[in-house]
N, C-alpha and C positions, 0 to 999 in steps of 0.2 A: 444616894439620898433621894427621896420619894419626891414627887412633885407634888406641892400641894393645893393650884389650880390645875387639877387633868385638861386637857384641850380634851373635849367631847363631839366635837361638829366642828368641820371646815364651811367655812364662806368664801365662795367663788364672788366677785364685784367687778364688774365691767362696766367701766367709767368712761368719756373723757377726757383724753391727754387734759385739754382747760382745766381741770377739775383733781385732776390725781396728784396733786404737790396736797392742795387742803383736807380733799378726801384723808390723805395718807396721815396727815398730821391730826387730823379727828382723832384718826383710829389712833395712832398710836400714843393721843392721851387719855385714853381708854388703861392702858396699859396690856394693851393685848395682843401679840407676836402679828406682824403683818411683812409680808411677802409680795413686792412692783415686780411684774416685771411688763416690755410694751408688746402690745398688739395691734390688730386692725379688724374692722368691723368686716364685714360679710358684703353687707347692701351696700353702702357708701364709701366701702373701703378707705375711709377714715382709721386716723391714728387715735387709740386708746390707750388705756391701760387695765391691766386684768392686775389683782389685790388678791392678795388669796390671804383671809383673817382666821387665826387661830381661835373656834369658841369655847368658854372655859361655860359652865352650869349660869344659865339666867344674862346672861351680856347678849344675845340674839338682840334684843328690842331697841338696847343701847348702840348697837353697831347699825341697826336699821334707821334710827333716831340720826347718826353721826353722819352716815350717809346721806341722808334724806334733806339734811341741813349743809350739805357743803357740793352735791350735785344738783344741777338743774336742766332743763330742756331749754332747748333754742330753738327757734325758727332759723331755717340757712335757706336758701333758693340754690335751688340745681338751674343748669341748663339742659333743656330737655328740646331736641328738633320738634319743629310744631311737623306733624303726620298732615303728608297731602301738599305739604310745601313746595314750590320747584326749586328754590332755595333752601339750604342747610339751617334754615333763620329758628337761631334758638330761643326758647321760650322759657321765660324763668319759672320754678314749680317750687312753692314752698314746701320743707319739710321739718318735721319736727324731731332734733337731733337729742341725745345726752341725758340725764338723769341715770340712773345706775341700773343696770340689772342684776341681781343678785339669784344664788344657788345655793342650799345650803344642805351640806350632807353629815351624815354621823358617822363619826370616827370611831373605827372599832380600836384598834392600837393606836398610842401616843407616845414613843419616847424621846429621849432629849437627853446626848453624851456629848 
């Protein structure tokens, strides 16, 4: 039986652990195939979650929209040694954590058995 929305574009979304219960329930009243599983950031090595969203023709803006509304950015303070100290005396350094990063690529093949 043929599919009658093709998935055309995958969406890569790099979220937030905070944020990936709501994220996921956006998308998936979207009605559009979404894919958890966890990660961890690079810099901060923080716990995430990477989404990987099935796009069907014209739902891009909607899943941008869904995201855009259920992630958001933090300030968190690191401890960072103050340079030139004779003590180890950490100095806290704000940074600016969360909101989504997303990726979006075009899907040449789609099937679904």
């Amino acid at each position: 039986m043929p599919q009658t929305n093709p998935i055309d574009a995958l969406m890569t979304a790099v979220v937030q652990e905070q944020d990936s219960d709501l994220a996921r329930r956006a998308l998936e009243e979207l009605g559009l195939p979404v894919i958890h599983f966890s990660s961890a950031g690079g810099f901060l090595g923080r716990r995430n979650a990477t989404l990987l969203v099935g796009l069907t023709r014209g739902a891009e803006d909607k899943v941008v929209n869904a995201l855009q509304t259920s992630c958001r950015q933090r300030v968190e303070y690191l401890a960072l040694p103050l340079e030139g100290s004779p003590l180890p005396m950490p100095t806290p350094v704000p940074v600016t954590v969360g909101g989504a990063t997303i990726f979006t690529t075009q899907v040449e093949r789609f099937e679904e058995f």
